[in-house]
TORDREN-535457 format. One record per atom (N, C-alpha, C, O, CB): x, y, z. Coordinates in steps of 0.001 Angstrom, whole numbers, plus 500000, padded with zeros to 6 digits. Glycine has a CB too. Example, Ala and Ser with C-alpha at 12.3 -4.5 7.8 and 13.67 -1.06 7.14 Angstrom:
2
513190494310507800
512300495500507800
513200496700507800
514236496681508465
511308495527509046
512850497750507080
513670498940507140
512900500030507870
513409501138508039
514084499402505725
//
This chain:
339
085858787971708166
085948789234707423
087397789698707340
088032789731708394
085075790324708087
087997790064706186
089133790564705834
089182791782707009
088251792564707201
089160790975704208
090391791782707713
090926792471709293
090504794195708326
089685794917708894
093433792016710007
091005794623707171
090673795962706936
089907796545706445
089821797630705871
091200796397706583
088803795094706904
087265796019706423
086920795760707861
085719796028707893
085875795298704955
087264795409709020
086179795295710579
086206796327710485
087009796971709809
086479794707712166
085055796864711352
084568798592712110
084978798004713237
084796796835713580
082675799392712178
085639799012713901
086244799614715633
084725799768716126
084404800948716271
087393801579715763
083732798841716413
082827799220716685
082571799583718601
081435799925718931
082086798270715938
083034799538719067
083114800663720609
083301801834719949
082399802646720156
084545800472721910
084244802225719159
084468803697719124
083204803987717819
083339805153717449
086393804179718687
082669803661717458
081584803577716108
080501803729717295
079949804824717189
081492801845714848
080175803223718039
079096803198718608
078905804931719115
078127805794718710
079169801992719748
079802804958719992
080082806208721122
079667807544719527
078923808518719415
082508806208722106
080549806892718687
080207808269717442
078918808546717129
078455809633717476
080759808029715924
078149807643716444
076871807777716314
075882807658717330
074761807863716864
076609807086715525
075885807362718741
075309807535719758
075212809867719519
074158810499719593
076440806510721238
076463810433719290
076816811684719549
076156812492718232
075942813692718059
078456811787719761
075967811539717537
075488812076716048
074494812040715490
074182812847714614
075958811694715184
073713810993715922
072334810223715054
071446810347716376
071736809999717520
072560808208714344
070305810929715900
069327810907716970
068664809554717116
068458808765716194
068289811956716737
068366809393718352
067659808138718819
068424806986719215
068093805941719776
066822807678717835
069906807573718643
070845806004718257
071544805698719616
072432806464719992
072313806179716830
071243804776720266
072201804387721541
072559803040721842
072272802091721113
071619804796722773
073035802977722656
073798801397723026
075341800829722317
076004801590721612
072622800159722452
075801799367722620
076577799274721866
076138798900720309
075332799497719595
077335798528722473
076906797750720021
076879797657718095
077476796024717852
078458795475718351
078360799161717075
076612795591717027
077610794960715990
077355794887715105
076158794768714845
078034793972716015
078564794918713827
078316795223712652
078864793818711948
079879793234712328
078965796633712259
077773793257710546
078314792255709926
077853792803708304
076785793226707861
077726790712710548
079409792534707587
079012793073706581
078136792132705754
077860791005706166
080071793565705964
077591792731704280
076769792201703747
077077791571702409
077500792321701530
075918792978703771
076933790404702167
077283789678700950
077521791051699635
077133792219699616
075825788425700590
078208790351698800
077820791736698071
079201793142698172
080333793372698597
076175792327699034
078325793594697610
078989795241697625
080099795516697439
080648796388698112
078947795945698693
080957794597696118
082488794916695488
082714796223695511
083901796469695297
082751794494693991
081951797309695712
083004798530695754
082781798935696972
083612798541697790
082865799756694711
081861799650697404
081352800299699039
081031799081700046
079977798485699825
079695801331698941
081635798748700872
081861797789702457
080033798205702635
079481799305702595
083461798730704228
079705797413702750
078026798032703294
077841796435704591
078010795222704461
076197798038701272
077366797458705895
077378796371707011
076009796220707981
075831797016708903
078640796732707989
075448795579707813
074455795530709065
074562796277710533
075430795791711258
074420794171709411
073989797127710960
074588797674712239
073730797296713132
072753798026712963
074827799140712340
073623796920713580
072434796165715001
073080796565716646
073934796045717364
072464793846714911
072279797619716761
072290798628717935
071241797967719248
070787796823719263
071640800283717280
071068798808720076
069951798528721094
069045799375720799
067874799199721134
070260798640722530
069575800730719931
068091801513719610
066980800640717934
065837800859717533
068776803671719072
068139799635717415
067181799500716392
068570798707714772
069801798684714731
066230801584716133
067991798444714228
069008798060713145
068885799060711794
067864799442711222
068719796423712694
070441799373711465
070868800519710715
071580799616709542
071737798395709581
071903801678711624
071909800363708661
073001800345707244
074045800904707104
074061802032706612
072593800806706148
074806800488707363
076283801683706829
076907801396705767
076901800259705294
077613801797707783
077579802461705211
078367801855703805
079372802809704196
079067803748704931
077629801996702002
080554802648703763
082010803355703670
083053803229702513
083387802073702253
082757802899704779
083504804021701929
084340803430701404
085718802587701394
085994802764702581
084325803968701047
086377802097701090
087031801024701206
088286801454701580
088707802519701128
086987800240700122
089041800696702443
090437801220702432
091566801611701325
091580801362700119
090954800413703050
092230802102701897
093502801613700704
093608803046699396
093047804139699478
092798799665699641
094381802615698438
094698803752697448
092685803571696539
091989802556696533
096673803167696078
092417804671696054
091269804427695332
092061805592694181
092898806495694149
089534804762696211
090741804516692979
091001805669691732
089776807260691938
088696807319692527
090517804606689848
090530808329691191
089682809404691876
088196808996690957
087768808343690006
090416811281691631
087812809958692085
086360810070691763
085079808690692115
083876808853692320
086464810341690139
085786807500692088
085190806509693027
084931806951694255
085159808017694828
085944805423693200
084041805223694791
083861804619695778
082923806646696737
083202807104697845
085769803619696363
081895807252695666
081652808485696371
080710808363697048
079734808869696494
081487809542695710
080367807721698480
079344807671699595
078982808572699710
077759808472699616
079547807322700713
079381809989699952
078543811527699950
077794811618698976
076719812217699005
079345812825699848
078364810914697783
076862811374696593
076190810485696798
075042810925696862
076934811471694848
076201809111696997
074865808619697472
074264809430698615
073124809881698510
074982807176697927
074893809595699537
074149810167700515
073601811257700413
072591811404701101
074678810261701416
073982812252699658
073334813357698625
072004812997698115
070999813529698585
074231813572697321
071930811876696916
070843811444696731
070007810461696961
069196810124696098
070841811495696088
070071809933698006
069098809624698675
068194810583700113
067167810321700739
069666808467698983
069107811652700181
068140812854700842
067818813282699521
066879813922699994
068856814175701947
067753813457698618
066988814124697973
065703813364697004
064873813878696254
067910814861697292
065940811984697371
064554810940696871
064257810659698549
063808809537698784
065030809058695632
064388811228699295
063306810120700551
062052810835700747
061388810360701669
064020809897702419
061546811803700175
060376812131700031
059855812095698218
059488813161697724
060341813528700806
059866811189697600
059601811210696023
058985809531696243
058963808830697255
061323811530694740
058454809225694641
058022808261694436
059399807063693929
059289805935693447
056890808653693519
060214807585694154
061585806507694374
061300806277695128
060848807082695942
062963806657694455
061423804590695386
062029803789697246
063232803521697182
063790802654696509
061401802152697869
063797804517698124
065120804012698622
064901804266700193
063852804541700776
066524804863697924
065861804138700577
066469803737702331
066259805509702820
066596806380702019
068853802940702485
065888805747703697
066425807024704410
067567807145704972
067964806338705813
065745807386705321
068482808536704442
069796808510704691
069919809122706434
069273810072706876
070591809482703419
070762808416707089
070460809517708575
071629810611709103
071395811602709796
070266808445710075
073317810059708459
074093811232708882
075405810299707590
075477809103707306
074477811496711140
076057811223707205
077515811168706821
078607811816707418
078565812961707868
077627811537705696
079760810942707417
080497811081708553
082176811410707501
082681810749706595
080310809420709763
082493812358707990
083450812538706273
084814812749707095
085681813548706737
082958814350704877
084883812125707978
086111812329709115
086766810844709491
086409810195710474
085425813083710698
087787810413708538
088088809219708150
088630808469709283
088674807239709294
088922809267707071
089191809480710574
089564808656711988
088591807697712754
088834806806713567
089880809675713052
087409808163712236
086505807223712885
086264805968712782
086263805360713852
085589807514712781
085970805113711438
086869804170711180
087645803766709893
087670802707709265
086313803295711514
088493805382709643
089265804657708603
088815804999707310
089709804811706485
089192803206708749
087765805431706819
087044806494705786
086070806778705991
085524806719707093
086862806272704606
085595807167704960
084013808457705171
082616806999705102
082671805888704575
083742810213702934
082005807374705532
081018806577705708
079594807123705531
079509808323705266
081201806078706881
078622806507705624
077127806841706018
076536806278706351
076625805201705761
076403807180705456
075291806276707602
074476805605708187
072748805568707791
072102806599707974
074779806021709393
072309804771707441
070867804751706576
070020803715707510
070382802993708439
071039804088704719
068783803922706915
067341803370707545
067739802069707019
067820801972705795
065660804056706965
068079800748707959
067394799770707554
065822798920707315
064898798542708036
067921799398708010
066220798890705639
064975798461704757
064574797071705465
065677796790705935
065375798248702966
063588795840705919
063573794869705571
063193794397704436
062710795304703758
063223794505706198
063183793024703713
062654792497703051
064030791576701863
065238791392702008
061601793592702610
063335791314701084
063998790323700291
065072790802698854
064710791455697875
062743789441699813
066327790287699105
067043790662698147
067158789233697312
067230788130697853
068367791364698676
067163789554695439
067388788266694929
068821788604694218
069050789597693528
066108787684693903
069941787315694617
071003787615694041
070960787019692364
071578787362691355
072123787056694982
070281786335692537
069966785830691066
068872786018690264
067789785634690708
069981784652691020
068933786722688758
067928787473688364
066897786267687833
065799786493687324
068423788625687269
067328785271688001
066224784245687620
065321783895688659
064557782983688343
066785782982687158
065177784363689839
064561784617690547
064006783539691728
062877783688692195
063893785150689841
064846782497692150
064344781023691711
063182781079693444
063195781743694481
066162779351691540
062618780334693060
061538779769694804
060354780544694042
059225780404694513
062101780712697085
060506781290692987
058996782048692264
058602781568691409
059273781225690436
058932783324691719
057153781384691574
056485780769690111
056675781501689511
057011782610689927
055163780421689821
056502781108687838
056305782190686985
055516784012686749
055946785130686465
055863781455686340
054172783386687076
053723784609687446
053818785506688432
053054786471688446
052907784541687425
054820785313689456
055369786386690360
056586786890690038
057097787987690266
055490785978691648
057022785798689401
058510786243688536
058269787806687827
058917788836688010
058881784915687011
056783787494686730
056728788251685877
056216789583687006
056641790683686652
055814787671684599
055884789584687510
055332790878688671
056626791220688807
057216792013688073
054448790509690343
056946790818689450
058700791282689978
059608792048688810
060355792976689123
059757789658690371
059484791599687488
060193792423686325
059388793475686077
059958794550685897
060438791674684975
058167793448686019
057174794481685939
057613795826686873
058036796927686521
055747793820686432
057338795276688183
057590796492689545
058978796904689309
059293798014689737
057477795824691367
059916796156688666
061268796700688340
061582797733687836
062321798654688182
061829796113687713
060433797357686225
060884798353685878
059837799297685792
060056800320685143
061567798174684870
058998799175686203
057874800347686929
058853801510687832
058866802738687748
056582799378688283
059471800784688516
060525801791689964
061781802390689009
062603803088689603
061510800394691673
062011802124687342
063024802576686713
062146803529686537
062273804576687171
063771801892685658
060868803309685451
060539804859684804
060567805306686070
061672805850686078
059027805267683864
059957805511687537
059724806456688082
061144807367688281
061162808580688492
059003806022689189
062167806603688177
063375807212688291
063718808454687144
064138809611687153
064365806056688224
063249807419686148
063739808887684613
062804809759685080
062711810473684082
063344808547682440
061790810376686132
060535811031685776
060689811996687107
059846812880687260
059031809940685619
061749811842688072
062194812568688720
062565813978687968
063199814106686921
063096811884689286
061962815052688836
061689816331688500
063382816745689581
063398817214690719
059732816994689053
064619816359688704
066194817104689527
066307818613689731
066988819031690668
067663816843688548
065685819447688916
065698820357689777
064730820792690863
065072821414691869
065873821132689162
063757820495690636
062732820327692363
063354819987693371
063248820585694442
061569819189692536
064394818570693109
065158817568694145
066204818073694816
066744817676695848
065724816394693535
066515819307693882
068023819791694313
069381819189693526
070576819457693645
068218819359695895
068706818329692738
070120817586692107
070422818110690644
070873817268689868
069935815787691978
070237819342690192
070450819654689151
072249820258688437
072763820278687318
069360820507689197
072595820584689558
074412820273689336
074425818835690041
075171818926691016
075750821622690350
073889817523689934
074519816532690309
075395816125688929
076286815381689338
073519815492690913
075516816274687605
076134815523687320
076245816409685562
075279817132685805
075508814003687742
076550816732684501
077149817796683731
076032817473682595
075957816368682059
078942817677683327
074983818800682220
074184818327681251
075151818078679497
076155818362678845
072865819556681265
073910817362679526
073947817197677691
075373816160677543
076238816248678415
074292819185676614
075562815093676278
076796814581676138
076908813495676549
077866812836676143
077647815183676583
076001812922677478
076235812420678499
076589811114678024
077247810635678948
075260812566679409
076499810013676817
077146809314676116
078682809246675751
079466808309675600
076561809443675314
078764810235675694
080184811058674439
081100811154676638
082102810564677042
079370813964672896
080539811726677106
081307812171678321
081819810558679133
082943810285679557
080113813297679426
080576809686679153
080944808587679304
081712807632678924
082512807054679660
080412808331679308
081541807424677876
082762806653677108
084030807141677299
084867806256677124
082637806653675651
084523808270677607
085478809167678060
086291808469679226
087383807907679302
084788810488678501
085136808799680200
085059808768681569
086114806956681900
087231806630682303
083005808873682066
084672806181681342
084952804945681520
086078803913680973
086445802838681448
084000804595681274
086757805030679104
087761804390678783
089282804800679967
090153803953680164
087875804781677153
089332806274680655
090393806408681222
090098805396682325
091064804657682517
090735807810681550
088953805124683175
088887804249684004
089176803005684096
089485802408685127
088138804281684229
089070802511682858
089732800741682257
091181801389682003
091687800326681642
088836799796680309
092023802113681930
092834802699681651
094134802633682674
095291802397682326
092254803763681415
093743802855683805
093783803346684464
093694801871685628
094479801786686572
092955804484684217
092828801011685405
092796799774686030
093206798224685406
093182797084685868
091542799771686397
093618798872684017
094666797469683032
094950796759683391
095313797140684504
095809797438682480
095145795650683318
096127794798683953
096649793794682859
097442792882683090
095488794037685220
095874794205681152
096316793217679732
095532793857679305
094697794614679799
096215791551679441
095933793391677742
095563793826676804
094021792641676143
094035791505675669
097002794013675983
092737793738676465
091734792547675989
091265793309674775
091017794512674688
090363792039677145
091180792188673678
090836792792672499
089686793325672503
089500794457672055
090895792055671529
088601792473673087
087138793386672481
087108794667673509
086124795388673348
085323792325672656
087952795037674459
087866796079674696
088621797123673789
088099798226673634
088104796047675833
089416796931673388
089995797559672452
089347798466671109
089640799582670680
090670796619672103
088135797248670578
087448797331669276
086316798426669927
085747799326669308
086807795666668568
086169798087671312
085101799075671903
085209800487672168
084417801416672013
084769798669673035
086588800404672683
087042802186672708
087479802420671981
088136803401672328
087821802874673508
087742802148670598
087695802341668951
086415802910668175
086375803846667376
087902800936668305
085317802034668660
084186802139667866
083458803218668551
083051804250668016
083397800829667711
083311802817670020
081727803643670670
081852804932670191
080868805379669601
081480803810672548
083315805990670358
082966807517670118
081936807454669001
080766807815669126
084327808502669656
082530806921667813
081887807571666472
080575807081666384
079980807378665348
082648807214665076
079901806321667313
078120805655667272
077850806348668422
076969807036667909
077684803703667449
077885806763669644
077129807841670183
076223808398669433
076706809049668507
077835808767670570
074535808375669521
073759809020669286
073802810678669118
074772811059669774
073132808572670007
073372811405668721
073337812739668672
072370813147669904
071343812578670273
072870813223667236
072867814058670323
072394814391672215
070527815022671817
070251816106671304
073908816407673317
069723814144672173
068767814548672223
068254816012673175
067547817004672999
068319813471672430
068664815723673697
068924816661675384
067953816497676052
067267817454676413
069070818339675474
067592814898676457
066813814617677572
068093814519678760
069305814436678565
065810813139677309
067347814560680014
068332814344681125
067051813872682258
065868814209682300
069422815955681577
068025812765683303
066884812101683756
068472811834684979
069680811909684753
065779810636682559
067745811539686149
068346811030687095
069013809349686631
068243808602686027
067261811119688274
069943809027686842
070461807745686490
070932807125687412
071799807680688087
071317807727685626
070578805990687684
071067805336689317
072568804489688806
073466804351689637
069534803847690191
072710804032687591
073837803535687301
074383802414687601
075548802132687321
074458804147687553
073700801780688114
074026799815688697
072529799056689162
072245798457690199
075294799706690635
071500799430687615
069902798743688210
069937797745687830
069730797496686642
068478799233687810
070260796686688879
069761795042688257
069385794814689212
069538795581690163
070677793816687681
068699793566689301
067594793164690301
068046792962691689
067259793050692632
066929791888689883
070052792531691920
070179792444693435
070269793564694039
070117793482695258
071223791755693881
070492794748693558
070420796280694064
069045796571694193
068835797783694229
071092797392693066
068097795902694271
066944796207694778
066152795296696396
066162794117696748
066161796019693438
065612796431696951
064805795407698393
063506795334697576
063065796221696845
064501796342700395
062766793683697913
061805793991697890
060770793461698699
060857792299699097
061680793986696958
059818794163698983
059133793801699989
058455791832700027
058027791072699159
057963795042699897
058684791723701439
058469790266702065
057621789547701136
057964788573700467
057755790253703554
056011790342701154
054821789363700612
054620789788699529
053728789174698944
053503789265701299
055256790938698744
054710790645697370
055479791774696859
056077792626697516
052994790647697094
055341791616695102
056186791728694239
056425793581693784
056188794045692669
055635790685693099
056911794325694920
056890795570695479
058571795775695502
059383794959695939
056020795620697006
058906797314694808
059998797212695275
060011798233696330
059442799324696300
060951797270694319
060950797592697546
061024798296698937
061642799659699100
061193800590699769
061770797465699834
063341799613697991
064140800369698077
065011799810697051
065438798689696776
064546800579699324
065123800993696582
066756800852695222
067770801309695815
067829802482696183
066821801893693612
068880800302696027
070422800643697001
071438800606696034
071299800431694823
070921799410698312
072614800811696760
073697801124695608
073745802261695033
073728802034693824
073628800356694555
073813803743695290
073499804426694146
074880804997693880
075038806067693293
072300805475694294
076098804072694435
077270805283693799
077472805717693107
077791806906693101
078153805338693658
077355804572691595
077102805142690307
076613806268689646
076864806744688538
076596804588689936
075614806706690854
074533807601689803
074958809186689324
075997809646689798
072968807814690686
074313809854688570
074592810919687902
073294811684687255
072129811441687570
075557810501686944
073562812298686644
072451812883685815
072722812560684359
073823812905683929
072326814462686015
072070812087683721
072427811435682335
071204811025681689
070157811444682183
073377810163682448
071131810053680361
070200809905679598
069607808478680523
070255807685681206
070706809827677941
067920808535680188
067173807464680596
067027806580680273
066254805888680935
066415807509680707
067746805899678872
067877805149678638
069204804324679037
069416803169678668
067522805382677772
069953804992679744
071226804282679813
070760803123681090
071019801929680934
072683805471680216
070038803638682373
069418802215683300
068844801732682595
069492800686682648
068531802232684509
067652801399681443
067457800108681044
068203799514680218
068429798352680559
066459799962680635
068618799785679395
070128798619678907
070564798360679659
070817797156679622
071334798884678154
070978798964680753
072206798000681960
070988796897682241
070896795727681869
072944799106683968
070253797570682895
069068796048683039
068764795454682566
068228794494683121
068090795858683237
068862795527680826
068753794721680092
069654793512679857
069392792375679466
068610795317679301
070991794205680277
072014793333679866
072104791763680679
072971790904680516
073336794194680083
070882791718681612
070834790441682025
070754789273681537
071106788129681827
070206790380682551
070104789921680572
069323788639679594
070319787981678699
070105786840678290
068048789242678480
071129788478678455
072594788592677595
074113787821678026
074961787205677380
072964790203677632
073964788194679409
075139787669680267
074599786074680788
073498785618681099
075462788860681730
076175785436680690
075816783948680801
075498783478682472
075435784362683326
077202783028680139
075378782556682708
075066781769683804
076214781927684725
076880781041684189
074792780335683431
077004782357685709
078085782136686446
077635782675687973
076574783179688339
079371782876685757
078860782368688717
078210782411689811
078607783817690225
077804783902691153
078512781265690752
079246784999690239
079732786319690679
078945787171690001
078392788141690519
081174786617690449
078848786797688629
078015787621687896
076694787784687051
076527788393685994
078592787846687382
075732787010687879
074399785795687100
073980786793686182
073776788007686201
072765785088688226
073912785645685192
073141785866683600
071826785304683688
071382784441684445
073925785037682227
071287785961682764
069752784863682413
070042784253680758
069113783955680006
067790786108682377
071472784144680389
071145783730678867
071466782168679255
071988781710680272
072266784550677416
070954781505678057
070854779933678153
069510779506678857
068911778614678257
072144779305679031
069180779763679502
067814779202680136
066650779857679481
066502780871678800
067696779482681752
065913778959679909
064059779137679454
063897780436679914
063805780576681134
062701777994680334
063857781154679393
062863782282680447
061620782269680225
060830782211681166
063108783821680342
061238782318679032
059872781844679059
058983780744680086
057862780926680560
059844781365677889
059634779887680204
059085778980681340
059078779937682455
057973780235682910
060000777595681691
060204780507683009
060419781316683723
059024782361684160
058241782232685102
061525781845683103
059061783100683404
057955783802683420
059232785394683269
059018786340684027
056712783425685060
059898785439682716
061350786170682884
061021786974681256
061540786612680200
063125784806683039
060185787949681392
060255788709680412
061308788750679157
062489788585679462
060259789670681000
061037788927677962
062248789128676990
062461790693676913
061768791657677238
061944788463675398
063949790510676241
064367792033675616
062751793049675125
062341794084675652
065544791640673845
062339792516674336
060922793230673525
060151793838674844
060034795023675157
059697791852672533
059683792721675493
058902792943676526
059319793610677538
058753794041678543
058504791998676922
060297793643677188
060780794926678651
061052796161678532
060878797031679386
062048794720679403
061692796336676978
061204797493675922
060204798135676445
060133799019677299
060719797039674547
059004797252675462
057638797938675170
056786798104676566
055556798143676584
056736796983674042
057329798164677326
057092797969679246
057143799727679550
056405800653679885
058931796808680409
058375799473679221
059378800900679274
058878801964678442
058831803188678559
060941800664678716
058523801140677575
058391802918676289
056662803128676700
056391804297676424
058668802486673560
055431802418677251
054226802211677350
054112803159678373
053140803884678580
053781800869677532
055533803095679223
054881803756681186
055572805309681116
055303806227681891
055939802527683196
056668805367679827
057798806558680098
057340807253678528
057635808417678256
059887805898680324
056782806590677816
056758807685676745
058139807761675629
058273808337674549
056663809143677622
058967806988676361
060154807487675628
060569805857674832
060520804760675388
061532808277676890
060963806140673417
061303805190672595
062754804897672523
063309805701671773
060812805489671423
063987803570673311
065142803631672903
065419802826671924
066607802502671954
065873803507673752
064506802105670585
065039801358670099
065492801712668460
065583800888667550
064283800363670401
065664802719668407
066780803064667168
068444803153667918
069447802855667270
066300804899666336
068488803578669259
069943802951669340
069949802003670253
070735802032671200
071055803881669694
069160801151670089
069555799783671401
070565799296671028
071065798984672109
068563798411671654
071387798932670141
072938798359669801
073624798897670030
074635798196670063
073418798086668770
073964800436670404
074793801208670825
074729800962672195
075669800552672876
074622802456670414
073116801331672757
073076801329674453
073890800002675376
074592799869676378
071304801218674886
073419799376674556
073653797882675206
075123797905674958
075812797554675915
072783796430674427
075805798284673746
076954797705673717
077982798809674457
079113798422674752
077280797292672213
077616800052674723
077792800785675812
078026800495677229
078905800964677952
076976801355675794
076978799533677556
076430799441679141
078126798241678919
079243798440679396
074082798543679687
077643797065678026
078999796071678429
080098796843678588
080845796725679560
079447794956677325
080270797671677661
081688798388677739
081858798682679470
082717798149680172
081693800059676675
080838799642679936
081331800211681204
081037798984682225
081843798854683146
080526801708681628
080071798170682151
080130796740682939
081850796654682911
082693797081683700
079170795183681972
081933796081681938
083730795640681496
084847795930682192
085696795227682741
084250796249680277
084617797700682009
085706798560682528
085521798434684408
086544798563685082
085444800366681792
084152798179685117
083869798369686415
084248796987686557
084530796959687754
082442798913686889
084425795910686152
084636794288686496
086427794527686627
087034793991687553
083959792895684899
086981795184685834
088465795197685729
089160796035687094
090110795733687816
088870795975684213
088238797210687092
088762798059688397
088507796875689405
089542796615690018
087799799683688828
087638796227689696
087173795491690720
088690794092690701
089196793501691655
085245794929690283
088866794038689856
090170793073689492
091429793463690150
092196792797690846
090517793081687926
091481795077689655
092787795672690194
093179795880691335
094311795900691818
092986796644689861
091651796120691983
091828796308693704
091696794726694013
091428794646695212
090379797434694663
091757793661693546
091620792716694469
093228792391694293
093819791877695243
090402791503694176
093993792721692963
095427792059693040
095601792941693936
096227792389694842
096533791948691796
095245794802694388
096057795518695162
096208794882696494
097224794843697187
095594796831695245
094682794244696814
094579793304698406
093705794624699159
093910794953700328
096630792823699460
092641795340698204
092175796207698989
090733795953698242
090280797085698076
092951797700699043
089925795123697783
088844794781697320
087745794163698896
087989793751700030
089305793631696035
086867794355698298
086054794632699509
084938793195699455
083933793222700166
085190796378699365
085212792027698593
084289790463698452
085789790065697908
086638790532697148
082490790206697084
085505788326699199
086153787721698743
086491786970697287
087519786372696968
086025787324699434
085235787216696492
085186786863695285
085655788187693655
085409788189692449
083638786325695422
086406789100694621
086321790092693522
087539789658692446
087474790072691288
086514791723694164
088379789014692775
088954787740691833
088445787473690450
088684787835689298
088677786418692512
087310786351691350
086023785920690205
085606787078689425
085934787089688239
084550785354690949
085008787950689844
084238789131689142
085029789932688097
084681790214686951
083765790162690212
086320790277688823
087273790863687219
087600790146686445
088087790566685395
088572791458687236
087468788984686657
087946787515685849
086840788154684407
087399788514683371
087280785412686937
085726788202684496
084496788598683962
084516789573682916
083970789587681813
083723789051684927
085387790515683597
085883791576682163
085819790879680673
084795790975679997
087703792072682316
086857790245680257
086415790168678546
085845789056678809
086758788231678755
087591790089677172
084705788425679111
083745787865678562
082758789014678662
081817788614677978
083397786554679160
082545789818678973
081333790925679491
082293792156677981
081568792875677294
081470791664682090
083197792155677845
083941792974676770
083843791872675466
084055792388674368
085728793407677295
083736791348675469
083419790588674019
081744789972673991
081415789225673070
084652789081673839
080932790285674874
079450790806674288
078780791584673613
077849791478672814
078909791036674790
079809792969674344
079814794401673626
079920794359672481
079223794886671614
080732795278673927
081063793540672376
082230794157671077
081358793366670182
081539793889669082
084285793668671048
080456792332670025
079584791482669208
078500792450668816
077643792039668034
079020790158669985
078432793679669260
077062794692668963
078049795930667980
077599796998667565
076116795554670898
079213795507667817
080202797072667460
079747796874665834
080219796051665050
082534797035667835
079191797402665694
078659797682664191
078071798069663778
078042798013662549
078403797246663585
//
């Protein structure tokens, strides 16, 4: 493990022994494949095995890498029909080791890094896309002000605010000039939909390895990752999830395009649609060319930040190299929908 992501775990222990009920003994922590922006580590105690995530060392761009808002909302889904992790304390006192952190319920069960799902027959495959996106609508259907999260994130716009957001963020993490990003923060303002004024909880990074799912069957355990999230339109998580089907075969950033899916048992675009609009009521396909070519855009712009911190030497996978590498091929998918 890169020396400035270890946890000081003696002095980690003694902290959350003082903080977290039940929690005692020493520790060791191994981080977890995964997790280009937030360090997320196995904590294996004598009272039991935990989750931590922190943010990363080093200079960050603002408004990243925000562990308090996950930890925000996931107390406010651990009693809802979302599965996620139970959050147990945040620690916002960076001497401890080095930034703010949080400690969560470890989930068991099965993570797939590849959305093709492989060791599954077909017909569990297809269960597994099903429960996927079964655990999305339940997400758009979250009642945020019941939850408490109704200043989580700025109503109405939420397209128009994004593209904003995400062009200063590629902006801001440059490192060349890529054309189809270019044609993209050209085009998207003026195709933004007109603000319906739905608003729905948005987890903001739903593809299938950000999900646990349970051991024996095709259940999801817990939806992790939520730094991303916000309050925004419900259609913006299924295009990102969609965009699987779209993205090619590689190893940092698995695609499902080029292969059978049909053999697969790997649902199509349509079918995951009419999945979506059957369980939620809600229709996105007068702007699916916008959504989608949206989601690449901010894919794009989050592959490049991930680039910038790895030239800084403060990226958090040894492969985050590979992954910004990814930018304009993931920016010239988009830019193939700009019209």
């Amino acid at each position: 493990m890169n020396d400035a992501l270890a946890l000081p775990e003696a002095a980690l222990a003694a902290y959350l022994e003082a903080h977290v009920d039940g929690f005692h003994g020493s520790l060791t922590a191994t981080k977890f494949k995964g997790g280009q922006s937030n360090p997320t580590y196995l904590i294996d105690a004598q009272s039991g095995k935990y989750v931590l995530r922190r943010k990363p060392p080093g200079k960050l761009l603002a408004s990243a890498h925000a562990v308090d808002r996950e930890f925000r909302v996931l107390a406010a889904l651990a009693a809802s029909a979302v599965p996620v992790a139970r959050p147990l304390h945040l620690c916002s006192d960076d001497a401890v080791i080095g930034s703010m952190f949080y400690l969560m319920q470890y989930v068991p069960g099965r993570i797939f890094w590849d959305p093709s799902l492989p060791g599954l027959t077909p017909d569990v495959r297809a269960a597994h896309y099903a429960a996927a996106l079964d655990a999305l609508v339940a997400l758009t259907q979250v009642d945020v002000t019941a939850k408490g999260l109704a200043d989580y994130g700025k109503p109405g716009n939420y397209f128009s605010r994004q593209v904003s957001r995400w062009t200063e963020q590629y902006r801001a993490a440059e490192t060349e000039r890529l054309e189809a990003m270019e044609t993209l923060i050209a085009w998207l303002p003026g195709a933004v939909p007109a603000d319906d004024g739905r608003m729905a909880l948005v987890h903001g990074d739903f593809r299938i390895d950000n999900l646990i799912w349970d051991a024996s069957e095709p259940r999801v355990a817990a939806i992790v990752d939520w730094e991303l999230s916000t309050l925004g339109h419900p259609y913006a998580d299924l295009a990102y999830f969609c965009m699987a089907l779209r993205l090619p075969r590689n190893p940092v950033l698995p695609g499902l395009a080029g292969i059978d899916r049909a053999a697969l048992g790997i649902p199509d675009e349509t079918a995951m649609i009419e999945r979506y609009v059957g369980a939620s009521g809600l229709d996105p396909h007068p702007h699916w060319s916008f959504l989608l070519a949206f989601q690449f855009f901010r894919l794009a712009a989050i592959a490049q930040g991930v680039l910038k911190r790895a030239l800084q030497g403060n990226a958090s996978n040894e492969r985050a190299l590979q992954a910004g590498a990814m930018a304009r091929t993931i920016a010239e998918l988009g830019a193939a929908l700009a019209r």
